[in-house]
Backbone bond lengths (Angstrom), bond angles and torsions (degrees), N, CA, C in turn:
res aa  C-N    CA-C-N  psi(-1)  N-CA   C-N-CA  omega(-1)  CA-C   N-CA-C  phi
1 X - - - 1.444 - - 1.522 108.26 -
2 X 0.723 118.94 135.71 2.032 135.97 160.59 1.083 97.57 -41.59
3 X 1.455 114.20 164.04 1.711 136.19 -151.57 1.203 88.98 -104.21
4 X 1.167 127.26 161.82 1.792 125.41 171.77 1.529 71.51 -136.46
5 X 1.607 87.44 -177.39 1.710 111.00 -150.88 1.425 90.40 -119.24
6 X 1.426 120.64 -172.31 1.549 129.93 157.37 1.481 107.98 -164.80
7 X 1.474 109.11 160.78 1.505 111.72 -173.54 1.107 142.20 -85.69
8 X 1.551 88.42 18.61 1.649 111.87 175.34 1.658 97.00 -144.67
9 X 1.706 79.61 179.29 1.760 98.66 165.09 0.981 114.10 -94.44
10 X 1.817 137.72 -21.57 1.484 124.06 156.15 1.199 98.25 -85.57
11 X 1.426 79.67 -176.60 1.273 117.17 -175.77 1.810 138.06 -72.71
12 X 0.972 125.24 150.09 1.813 99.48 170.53 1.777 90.24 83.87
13 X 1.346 119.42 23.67 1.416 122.26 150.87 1.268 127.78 -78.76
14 X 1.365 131.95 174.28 1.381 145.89 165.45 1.658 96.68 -54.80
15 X 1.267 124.38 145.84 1.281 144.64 -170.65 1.949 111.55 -125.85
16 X 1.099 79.44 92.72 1.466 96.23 -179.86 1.742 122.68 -84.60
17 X 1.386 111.40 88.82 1.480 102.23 -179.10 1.352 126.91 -91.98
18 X 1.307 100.34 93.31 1.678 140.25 -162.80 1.570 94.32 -57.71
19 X 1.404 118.77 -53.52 1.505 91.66 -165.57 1.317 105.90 -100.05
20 X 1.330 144.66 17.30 1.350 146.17 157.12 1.435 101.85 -55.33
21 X 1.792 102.61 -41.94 2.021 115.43 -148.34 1.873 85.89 -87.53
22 X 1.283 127.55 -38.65 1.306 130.05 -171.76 1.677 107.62 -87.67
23 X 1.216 120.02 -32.92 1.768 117.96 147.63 1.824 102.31 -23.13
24 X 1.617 94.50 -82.25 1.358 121.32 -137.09 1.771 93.48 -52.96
25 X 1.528 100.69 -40.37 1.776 120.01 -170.87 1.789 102.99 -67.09
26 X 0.641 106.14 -23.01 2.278 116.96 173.16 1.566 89.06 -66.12
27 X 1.027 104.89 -70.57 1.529 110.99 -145.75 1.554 102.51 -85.49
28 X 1.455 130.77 -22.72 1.333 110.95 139.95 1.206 141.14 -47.62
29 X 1.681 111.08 -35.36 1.830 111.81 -178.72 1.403 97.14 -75.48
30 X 2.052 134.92 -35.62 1.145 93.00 -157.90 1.715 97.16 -84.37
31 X 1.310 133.21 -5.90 1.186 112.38 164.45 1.156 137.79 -67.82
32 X 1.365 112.87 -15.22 1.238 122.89 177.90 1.683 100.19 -69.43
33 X 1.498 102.09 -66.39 1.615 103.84 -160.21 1.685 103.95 -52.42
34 X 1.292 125.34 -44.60 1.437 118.12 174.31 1.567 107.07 -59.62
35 X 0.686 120.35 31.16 1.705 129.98 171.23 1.714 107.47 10.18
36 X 1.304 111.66 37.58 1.522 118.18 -166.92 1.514 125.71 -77.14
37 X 1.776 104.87 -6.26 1.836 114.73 -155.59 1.391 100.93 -178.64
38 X 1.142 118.77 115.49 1.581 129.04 141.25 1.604 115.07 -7.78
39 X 0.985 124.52 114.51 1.521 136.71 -175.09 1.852 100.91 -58.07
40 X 0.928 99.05 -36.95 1.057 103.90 -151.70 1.667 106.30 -101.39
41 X 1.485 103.64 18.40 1.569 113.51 172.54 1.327 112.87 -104.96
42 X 1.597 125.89 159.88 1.410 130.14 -161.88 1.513 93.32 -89.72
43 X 1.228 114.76 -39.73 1.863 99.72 161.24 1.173 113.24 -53.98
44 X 1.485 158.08 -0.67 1.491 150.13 -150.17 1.245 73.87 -112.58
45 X 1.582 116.60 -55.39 1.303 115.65 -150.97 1.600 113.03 -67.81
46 X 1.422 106.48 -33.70 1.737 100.83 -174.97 1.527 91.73 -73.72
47 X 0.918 140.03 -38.80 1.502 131.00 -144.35 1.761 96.74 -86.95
48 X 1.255 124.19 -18.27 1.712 134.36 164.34 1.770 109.80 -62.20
49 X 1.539 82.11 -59.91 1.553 100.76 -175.06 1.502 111.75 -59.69
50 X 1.550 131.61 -46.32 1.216 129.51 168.99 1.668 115.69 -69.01
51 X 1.444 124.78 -16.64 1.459 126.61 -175.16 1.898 106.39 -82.47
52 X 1.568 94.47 -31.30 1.530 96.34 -176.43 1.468 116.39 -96.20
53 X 1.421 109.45 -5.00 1.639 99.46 154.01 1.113 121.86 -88.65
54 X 1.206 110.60 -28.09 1.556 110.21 -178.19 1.924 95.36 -72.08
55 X 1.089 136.33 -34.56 1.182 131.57 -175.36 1.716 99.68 -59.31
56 X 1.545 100.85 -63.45 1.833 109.83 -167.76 1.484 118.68 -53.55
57 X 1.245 114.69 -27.88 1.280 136.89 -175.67 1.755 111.43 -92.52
58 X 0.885 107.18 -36.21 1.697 94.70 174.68 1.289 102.93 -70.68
59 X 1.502 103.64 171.91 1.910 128.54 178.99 1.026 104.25 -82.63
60 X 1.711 106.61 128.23 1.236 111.34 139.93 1.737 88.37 115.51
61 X 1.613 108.35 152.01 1.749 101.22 -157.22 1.389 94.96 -88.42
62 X 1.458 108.46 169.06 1.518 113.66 176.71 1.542 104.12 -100.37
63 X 1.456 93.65 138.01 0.997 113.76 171.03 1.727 124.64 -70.16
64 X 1.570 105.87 161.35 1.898 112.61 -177.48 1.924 105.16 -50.94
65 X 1.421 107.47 -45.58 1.289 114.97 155.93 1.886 116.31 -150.63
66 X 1.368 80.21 174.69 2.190 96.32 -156.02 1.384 78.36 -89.84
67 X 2.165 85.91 121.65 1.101 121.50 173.18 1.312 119.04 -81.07
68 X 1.713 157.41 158.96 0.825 147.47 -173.69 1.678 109.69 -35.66
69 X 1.080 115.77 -65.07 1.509 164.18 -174.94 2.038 89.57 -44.87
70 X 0.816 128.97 -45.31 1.202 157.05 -175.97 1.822 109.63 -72.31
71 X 1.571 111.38 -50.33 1.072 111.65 -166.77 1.820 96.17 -93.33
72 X 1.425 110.19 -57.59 1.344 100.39 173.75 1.793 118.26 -42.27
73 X 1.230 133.04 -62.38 1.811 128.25 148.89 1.786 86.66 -3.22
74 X 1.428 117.34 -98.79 1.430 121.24 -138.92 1.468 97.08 -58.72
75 X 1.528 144.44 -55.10 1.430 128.05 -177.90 1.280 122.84 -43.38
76 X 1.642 104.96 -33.22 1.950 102.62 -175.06 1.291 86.71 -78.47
77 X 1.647 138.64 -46.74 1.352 96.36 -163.42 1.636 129.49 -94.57
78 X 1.529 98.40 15.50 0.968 97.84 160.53 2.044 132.73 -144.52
79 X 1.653 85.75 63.35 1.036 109.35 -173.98 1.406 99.23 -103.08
80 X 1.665 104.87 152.51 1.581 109.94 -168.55 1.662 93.85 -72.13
81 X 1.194 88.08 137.45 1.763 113.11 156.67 1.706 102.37 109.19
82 X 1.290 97.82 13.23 1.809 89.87 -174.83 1.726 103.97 -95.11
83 X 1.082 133.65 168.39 1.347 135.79 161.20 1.694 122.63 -60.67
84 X 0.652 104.13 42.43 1.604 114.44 -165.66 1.600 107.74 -54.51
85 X 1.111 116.84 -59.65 1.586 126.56 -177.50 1.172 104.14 -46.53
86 X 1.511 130.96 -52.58 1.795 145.06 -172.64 1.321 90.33 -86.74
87 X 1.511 150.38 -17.29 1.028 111.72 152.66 1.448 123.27 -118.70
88 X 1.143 120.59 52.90 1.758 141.08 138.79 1.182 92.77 -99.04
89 X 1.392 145.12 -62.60 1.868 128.81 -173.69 1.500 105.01 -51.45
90 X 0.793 123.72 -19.14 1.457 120.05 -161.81 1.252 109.75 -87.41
91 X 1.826 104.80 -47.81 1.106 102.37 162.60 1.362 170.78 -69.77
92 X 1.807 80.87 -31.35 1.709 116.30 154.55 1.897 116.39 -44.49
93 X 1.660 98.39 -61.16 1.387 103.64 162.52 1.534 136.40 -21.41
94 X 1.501 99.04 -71.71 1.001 126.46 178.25 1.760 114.96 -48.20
95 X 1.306 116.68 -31.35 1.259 124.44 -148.77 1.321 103.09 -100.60
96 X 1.781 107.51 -32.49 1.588 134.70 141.78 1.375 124.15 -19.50
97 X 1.285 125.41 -64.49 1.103 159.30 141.30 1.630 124.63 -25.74
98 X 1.137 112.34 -66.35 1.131 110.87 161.90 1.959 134.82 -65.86
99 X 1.405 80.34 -6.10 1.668 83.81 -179.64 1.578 107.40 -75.03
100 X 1.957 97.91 160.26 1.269 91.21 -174.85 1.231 112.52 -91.17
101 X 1.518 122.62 152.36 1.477 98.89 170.63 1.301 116.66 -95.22
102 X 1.576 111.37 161.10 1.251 120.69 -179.22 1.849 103.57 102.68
103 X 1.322 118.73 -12.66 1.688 129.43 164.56 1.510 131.04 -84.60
104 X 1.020 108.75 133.94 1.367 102.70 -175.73 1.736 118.61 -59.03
105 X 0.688 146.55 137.56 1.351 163.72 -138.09 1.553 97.29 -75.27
106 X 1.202 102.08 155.44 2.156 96.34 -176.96 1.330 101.75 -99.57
107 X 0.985 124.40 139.39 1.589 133.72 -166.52 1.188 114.91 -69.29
108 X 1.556 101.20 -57.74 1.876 106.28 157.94 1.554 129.84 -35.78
109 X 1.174 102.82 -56.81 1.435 87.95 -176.20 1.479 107.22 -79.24
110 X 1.252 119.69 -22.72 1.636 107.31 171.97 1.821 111.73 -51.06
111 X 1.218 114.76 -42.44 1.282 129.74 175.95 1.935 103.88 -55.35
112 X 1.494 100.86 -54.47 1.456 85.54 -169.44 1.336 110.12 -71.83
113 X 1.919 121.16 -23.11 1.320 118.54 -173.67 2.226 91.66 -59.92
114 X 0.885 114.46 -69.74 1.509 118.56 177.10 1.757 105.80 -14.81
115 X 1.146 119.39 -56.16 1.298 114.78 -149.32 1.711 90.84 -95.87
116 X 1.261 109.67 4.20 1.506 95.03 -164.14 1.742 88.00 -98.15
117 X 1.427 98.30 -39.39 1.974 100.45 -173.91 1.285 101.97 -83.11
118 X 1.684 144.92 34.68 1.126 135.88 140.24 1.436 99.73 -110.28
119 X 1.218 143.15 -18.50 1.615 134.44 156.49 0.836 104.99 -55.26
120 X 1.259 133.92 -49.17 1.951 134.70 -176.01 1.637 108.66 -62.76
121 X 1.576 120.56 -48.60 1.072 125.49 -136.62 1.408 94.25 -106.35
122 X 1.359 130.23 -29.76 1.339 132.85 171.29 1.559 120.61 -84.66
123 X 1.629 97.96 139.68 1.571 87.01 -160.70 2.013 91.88 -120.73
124 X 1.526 107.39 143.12 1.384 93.96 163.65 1.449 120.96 -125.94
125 X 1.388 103.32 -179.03 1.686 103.07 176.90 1.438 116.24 -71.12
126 X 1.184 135.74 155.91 1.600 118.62 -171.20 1.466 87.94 -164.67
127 X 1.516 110.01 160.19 1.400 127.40 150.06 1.614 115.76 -51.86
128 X 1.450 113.54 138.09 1.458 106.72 177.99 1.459 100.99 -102.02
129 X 1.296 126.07 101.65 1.398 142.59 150.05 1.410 108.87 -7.87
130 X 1.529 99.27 -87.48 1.596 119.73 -169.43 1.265 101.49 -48.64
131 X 1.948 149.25 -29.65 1.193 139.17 159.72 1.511 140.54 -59.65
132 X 1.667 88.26 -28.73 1.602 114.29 170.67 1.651 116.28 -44.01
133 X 1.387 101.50 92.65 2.187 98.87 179.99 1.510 90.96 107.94
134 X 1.247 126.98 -36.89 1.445 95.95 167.69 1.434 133.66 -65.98
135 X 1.181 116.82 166.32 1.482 127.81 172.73 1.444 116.70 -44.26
136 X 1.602 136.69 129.99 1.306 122.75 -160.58 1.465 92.65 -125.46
137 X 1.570 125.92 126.79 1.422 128.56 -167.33 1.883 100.68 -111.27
138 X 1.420 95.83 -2.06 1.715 94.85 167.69 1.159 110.54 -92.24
139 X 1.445 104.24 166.00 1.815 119.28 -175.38 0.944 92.56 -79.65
140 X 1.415 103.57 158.19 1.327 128.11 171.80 1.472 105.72 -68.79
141 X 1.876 99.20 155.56 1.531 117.88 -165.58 1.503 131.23 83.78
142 X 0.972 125.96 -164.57 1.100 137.50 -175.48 1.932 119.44 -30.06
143 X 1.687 103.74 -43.23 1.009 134.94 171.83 1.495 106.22 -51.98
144 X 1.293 108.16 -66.81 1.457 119.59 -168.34 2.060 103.16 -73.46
145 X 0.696 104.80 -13.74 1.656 107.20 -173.87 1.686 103.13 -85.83
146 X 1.660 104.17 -47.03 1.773 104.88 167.42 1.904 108.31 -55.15
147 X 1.280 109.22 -51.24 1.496 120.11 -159.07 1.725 100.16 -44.06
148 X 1.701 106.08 -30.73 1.647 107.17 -176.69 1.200 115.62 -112.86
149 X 1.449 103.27 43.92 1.240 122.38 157.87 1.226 148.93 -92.93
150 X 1.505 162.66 52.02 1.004 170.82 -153.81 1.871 134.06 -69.42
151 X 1.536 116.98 110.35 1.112 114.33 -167.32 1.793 96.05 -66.31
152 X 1.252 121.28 145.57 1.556 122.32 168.23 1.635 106.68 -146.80
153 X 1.466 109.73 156.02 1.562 115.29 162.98 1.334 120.36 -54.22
154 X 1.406 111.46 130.37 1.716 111.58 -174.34 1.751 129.45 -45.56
155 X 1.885 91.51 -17.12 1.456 74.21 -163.55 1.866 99.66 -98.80
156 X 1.362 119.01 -3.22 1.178 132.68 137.04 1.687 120.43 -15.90
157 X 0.863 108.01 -52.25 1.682 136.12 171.47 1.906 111.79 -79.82
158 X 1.314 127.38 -78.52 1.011 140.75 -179.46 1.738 114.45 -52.35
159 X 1.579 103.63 -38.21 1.701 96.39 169.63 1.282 120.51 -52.40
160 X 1.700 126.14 -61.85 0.971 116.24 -175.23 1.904 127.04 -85.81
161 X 1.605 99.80 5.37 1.395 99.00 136.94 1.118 174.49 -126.52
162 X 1.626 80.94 39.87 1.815 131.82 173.06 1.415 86.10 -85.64
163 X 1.358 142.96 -46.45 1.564 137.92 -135.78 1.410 85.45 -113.98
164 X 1.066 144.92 -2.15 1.561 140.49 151.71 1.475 118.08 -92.92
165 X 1.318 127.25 -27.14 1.279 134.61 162.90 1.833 102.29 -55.06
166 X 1.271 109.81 -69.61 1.664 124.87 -166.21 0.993 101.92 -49.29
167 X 1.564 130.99 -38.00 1.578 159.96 -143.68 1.855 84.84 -94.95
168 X 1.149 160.36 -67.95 1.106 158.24 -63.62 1.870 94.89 -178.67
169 X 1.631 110.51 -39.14 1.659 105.01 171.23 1.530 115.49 -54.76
């Protein structure tokens, strides 16, 4: 895990988890600059929230800014059809694991565990894909526009528009 900072030179300071907050700050600019969603929508938000784990969680430190090398990393892993979900569990785990015991807990990943169990735990309204071209047995209008609708987990939503943001830097 990356070094976090504190607000002193002793010890028994405020615990600042710098690269959770500098994750989260990546994956805001490239959503921002792909100008793809209202900031201020709960899709903005999964698609932040899924860009900055996948940022915090991959190898290797982040850079002042995402180097070529950097952005290609974020499209494979978060390009549709990859295991993505099993590998954020995997990774979270893992990171579990490596802690020491007897230390106070790393702030960051408490943060990313947070943002990861409201991607899981929050569900939104979405287009249903898998209905798209099928046969539609609702009436037309309004009716028929709900009927191809589908509740899903947020980050269901937010992966692939983290992977159009990255796609688009």
């Amino acid at each position: 895990m990356r070094p976090e900072r504190t607000d002193g030179a002793g010890g028994g300071g405020l615990v600042i988890p710098m690269a959770w907050l500098y994750a989260e700050y990546l994956a805001d600019e490239l959503l921002l600059t792909g100008d793809l969603m209202e900031p201020t929508t709960l899709e903005y938000r999964a698609g932040r929230d899924a860009l900055a784990l996948t940022i915090f969680l991959s190898d290797g430190a982040v850079a002042d800014a995402l180097p070529a090398v950097r952005v290609d990393e974020l499209r494979l892993l978060t390009a549709y059809g990859t295991e993505w979900r099993q590998w954020i569990c995997e990774r979270l785990d893992e990171l579990d694991r490596r802690a020491a015991p007897g230390c106070p807990p790393d702030p960051g990943l408490g943060l990313a565990r947070a943002a990861w169990r409201w991607l899981e735990e929050t569900e939104m309204l979405a287009a249903d894909l898998d209905a798209i071209g099928a046969p539609s047995w609702a009436p037309p209008g309004r009716a028929a526009e709900e009927a191809a609708q589908v509740w899903t987990p947020a980050w269901q939503l937010g992966l692939p528009l983290g992977h159009l943001a990255v796609h688009l830097y």
